[in-house]
C-alpha positions as CSV (number, residue, x, y, z in Angstrom):
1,X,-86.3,-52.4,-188.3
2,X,-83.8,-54.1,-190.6
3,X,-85.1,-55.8,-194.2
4,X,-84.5,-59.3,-192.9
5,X,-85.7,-58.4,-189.0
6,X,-89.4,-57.3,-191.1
7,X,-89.3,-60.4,-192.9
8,X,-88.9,-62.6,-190.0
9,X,-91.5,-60.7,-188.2
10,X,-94.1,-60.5,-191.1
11,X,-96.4,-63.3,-189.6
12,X,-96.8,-60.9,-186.5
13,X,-96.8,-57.9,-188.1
14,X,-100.0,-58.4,-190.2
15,X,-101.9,-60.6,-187.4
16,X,-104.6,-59.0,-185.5
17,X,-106.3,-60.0,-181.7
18,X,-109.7,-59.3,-181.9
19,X,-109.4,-58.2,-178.3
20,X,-106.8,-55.3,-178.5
21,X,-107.6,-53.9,-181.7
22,X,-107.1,-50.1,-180.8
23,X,-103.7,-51.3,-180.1
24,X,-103.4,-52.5,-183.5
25,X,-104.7,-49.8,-185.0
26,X,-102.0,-47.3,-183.2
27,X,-99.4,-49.6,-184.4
28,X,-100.9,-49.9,-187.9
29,X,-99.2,-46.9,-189.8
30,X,-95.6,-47.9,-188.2
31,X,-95.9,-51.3,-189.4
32,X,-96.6,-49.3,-193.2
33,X,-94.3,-47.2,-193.1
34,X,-91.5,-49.3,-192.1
35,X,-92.5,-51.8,-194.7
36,X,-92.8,-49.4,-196.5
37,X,-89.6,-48.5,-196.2
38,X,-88.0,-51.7,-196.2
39,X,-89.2,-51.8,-200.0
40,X,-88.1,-49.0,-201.3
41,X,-84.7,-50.1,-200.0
42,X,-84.9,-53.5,-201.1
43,X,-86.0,-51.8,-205.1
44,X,-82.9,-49.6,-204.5
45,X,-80.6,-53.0,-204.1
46,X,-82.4,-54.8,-207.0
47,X,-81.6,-51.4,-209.5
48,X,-77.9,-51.5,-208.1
49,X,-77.6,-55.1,-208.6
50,X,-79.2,-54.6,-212.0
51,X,-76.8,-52.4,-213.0
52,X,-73.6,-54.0,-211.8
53,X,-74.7,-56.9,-213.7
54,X,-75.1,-54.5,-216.9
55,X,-71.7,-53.4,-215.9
56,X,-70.0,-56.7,-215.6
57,X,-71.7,-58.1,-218.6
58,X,-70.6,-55.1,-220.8
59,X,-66.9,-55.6,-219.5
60,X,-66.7,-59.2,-219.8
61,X,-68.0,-59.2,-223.2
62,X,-65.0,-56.8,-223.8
63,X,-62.7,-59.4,-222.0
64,X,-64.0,-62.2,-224.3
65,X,-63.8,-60.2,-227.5
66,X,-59.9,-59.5,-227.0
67,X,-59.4,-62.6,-226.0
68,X,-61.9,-65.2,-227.7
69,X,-59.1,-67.9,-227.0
70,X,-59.0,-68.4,-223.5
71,X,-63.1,-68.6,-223.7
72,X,-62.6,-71.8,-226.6
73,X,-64.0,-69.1,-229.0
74,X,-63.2,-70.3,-232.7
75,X,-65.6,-67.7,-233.9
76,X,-66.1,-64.1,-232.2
77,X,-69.8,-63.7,-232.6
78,X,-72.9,-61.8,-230.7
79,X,-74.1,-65.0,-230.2
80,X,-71.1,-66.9,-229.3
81,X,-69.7,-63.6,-226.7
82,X,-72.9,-63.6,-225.2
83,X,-73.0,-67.2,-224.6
84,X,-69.3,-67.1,-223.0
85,X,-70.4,-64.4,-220.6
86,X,-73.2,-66.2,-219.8
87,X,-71.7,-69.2,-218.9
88,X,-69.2,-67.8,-216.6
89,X,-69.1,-68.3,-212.9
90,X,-68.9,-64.3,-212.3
91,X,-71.7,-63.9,-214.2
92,X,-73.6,-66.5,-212.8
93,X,-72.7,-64.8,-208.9
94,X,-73.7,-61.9,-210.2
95,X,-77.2,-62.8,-211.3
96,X,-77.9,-65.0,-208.5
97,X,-77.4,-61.9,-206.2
98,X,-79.8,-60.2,-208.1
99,X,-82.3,-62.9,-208.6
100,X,-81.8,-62.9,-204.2
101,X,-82.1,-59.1,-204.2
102,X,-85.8,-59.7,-206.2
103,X,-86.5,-62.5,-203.6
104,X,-86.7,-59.9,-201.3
105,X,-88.4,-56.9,-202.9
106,X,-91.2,-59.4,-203.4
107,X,-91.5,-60.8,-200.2
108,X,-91.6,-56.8,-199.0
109,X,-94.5,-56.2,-201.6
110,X,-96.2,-59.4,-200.2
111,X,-96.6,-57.7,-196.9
112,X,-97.0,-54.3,-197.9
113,X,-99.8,-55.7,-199.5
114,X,-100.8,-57.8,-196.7
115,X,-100.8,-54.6,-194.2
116,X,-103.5,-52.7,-196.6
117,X,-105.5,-56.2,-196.3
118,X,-105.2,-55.5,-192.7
119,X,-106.2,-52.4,-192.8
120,X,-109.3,-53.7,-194.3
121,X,-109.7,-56.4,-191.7
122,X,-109.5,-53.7,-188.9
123,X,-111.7,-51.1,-190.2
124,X,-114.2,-54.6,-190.3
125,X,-113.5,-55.7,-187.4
126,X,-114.2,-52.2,-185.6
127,X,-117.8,-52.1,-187.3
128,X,-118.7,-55.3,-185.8
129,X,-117.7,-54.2,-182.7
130,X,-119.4,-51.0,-183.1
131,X,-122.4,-53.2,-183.6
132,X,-121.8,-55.1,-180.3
133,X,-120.3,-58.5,-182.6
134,X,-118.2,-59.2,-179.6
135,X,-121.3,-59.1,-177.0
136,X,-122.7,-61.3,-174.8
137,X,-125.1,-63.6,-176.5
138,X,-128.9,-62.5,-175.5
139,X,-132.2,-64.7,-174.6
140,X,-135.0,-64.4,-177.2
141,X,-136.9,-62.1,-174.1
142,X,-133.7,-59.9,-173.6
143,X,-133.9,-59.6,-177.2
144,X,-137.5,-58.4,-177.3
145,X,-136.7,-56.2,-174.7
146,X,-134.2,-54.3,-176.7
147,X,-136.5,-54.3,-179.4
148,X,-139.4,-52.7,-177.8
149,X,-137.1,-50.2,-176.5
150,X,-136.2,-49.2,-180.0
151,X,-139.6,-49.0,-181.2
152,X,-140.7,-46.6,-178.3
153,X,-138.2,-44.4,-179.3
154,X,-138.9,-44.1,-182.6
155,X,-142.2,-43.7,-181.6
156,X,-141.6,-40.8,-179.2
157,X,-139.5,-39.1,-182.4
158,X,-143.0,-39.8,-184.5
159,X,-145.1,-38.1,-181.7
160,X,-143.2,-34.9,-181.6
161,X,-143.0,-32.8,-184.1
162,X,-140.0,-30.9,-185.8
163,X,-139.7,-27.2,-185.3
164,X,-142.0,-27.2,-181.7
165,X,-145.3,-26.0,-183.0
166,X,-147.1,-28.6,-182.3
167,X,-149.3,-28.9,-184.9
168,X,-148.2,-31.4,-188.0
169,X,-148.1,-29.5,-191.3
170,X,-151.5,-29.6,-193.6
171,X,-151.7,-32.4,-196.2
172,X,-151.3,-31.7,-199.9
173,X,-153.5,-33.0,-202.6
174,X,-151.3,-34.8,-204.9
175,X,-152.1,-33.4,-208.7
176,X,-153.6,-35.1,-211.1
């Protein structure tokens, strides 16, 4: 998936249907690593931009310094060089390219970030399922029910005893 095809799909990417969430979790570490991905690309662009901008402001400060006169230089200063290369519409592409190029790794981070809170929201969603969230909502008698049938259980765990003897171990005196 292309930069601009993950950005125009991040809403989709990061949402999640309650109802097919093992499908979201076997499409969970794609989605990561393509974002992933996608960022380390886009910090590859925003360090080539950075540098052709380096590049060009180096050589045009050279430009302006031989020839301070077609830049309405009177004086050739730090300031003054700096200020002409500024100012120029080569420059000015140059560094909108790479404020562009930033646009982008951020957005990238935005939902790299966003897929690690969705990783959060799945593993959360998954225990309240486990925990029968989703169910069918139960009568106050269904619900006695179920909870009688837990206590007998753990009743029937109380009654017999660990290691099959059949006799419970002796109390202890505690010490004074």
């Amino acid at each position: 998936m292309t930069i601009q095809e993950m950005l125009a799909n991040g809403k989709d990417i990061i949402a999640i249907d309650p109802q097919a969430l093992d499908q979201a979790w076997l499409r969970q570490s794609e989605h990561v690593y393509e974002s992933m991905s996608s960022l380390a690309d886009a910090k590859y662009q925003v360090a080539k931009k950075k540098a052709a901008l380096d590049l060009l402001q180096a050589k045009m400060a050279k430009r302006v310094r031989l020839d301070p006169a077609k830049y309405d230089l009177s004086k050739v200063t730090v300031d003054a060089v700096n200020e002409a290369v500024l100012v120029s519409d080569e420059y000015q592409a140059a560094n909108a390219a790479l404020t562009e190029a930033y646009l982008i790794q951020n957005k990238l981070q935005a939902l790299v970030d966003s897929l690690d809170h969705k990783k959060k929201a799945l593993e959360a969603l998954g225990y309240l399922y486990a925990q029968n969230f989703y169910s069918a909502p139960k009568t106050p008698q269904q619900r006695d029910e179920e909870l009688d049938k837990i206590a007998e259980r753990a009743k029937a765990r109380r009654e017999v005893p660990k290691g099959g003897s059949g006799t419970a171990p002796a109390k202890t005196k505690p010490r004074a």
